[in-house]
N, C-alpha and C positions, 0 to 999 in steps of 0.2 A: 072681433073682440074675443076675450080668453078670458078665465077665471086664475091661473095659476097653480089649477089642481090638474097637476101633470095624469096623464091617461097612460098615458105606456111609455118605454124605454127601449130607442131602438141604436142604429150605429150608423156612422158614414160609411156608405157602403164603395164608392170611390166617387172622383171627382174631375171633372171633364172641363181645360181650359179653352174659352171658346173669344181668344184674342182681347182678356185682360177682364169678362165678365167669366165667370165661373158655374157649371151646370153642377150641381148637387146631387147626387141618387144616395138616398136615406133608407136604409133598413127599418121596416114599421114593427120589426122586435114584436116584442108585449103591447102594442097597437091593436085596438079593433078598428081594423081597416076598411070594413064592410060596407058596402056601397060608397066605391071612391067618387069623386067629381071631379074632373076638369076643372082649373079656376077656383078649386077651393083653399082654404087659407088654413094651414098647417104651423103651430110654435115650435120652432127648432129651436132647444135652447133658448127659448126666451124672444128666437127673432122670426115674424109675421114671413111665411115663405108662401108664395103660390104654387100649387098641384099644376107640371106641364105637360105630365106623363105618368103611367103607373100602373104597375104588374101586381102578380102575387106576392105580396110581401114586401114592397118597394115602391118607393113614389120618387120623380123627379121637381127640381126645383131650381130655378136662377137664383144666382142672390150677383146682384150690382156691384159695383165700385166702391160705391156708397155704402154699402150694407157689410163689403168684406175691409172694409177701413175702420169701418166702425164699431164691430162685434166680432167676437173669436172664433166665427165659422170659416175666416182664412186660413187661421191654423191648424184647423183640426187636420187629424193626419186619418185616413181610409180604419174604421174598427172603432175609432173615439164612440163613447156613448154618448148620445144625445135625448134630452128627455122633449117626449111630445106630447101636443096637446091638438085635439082638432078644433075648429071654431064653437065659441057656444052659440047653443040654439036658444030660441028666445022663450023655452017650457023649461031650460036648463036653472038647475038651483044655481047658486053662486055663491060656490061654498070659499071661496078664496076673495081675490078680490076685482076689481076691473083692470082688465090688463091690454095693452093697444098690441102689445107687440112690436113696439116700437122704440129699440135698445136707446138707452140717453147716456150710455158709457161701459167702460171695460174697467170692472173691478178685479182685486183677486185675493185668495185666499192667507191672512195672515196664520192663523192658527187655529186647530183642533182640540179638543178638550173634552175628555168622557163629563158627565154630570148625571149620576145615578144609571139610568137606562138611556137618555138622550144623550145628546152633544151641544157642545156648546162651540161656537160657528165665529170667528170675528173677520171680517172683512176690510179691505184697503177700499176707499170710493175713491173716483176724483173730486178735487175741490168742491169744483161748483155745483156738482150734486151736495154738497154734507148740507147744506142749507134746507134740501126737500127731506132730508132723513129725520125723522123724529122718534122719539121713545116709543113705545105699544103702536108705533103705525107700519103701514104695509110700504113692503119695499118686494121687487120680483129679480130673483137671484136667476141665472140660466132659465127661467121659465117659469120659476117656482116659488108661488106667494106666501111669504115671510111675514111673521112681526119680527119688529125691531126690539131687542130686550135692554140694546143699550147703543149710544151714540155718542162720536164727541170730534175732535178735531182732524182724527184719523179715518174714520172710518164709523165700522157698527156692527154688534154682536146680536144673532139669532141661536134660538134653541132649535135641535134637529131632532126631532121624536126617535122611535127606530124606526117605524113604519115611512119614513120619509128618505131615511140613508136606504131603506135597502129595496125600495121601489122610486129611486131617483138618479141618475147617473153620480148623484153626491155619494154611492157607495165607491165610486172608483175616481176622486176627486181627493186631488191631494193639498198638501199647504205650500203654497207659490204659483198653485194654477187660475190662471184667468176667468173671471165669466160677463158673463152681460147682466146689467144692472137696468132694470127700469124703475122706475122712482113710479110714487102716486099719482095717478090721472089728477087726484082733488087737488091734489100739492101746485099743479102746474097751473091747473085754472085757478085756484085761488089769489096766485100770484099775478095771473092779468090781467085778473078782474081789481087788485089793489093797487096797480101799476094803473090803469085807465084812470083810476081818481087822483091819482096824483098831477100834481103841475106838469107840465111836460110828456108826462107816461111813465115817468122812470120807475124803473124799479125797484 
């Protein structure tokens, strides 16, 4: 589990095809990387990676079929910034919000907007997430836990503080660039716990 309060900014450091699954070596940048683990669970942008290997400054990582289909870590190209987060520990505040690390879609950037000292952020979702997106609730952009300031048919707009663009990969994030989207953990359970009462299950 994550909070969505990214810890450092690091980069793909290159990318090793191993017959249609892909190895990852990540740059831990502005990481405290200090006492790494084996088997430990690393947010890359948003998506749950496992530690398989790891030097000074560097950690390696598989990401599946499944995981480069479904989130923008296919595309990244060798230098992209990636924002990381290591797992919370169970002493850890929870200053963001519950986050699995576990991408539900690829959104991407409609438009940028200064607004006093912040920005103002609006996002393309697909469909059948706009249903989990709500006004003042949490949505996890590339890794990074959002409110929502406003929502509607298209998509949903967030405020970016500065401390957020300029300790987030969002400092080098443009308008038409993709990210991974995770919707609220509450949002999912609630819906199938309201689906179980119903006739049938539906939803």
């Amino acid at each position: 589990m994550f909070t969505g309060i990214i810890e450092g900014v690091g980069s793909l450091a290159s990318t090793q095809d191993l017959g249609g699954d892909v190895r990852l070596r990540i740059a831990t940048g502005t990481l405290d990387f200090s006492e790494p683990k084996l088997g430990e669970s690393i947010s890359v942008n948003g998506v749950c990676l496992t530690v398989i290997a790891f030097g000074s400054g560097w950690f390696d990582a598989d990401a599946s079929t499944e995981t480069l289909s479904l989130t923008t870590l296919g595309a990244l190209k060798p230098g992209a910034l990636t924002n990381l987060e290591r797992a919370m520990r169970p002493t850890d505040r929870l200053g963001g919000h519950m986050v699995s690390g576990h991408v539900d879609g690829v959104g991407a950037v409609l438009s940028v907007h200064e607004d006093a000292r912040a920005q103002r952020w609006r996002f393309r979702a697909p469909q059948p997430l706009l249903r989990y997106i709500a006004k003042k609730g949490s949505i996890c952009v590339d890794g990074v836990s959002l409110t929502v300031n406003e929502a509607d048919s298209e998509g949903f707009e967030v405020a970016l503080i500065p401390h957020t663009v300029q300790n987030t990969a969002f400092a080098q994030t443009g308008v038409g660039a993709s990210v991974n989207l995770e919707i609220d953990l509450v949002a999912r359970y609630v819906e199938r716990l309201l689906g179980e009462r119903r006739p049938g299950g539906a939803a």
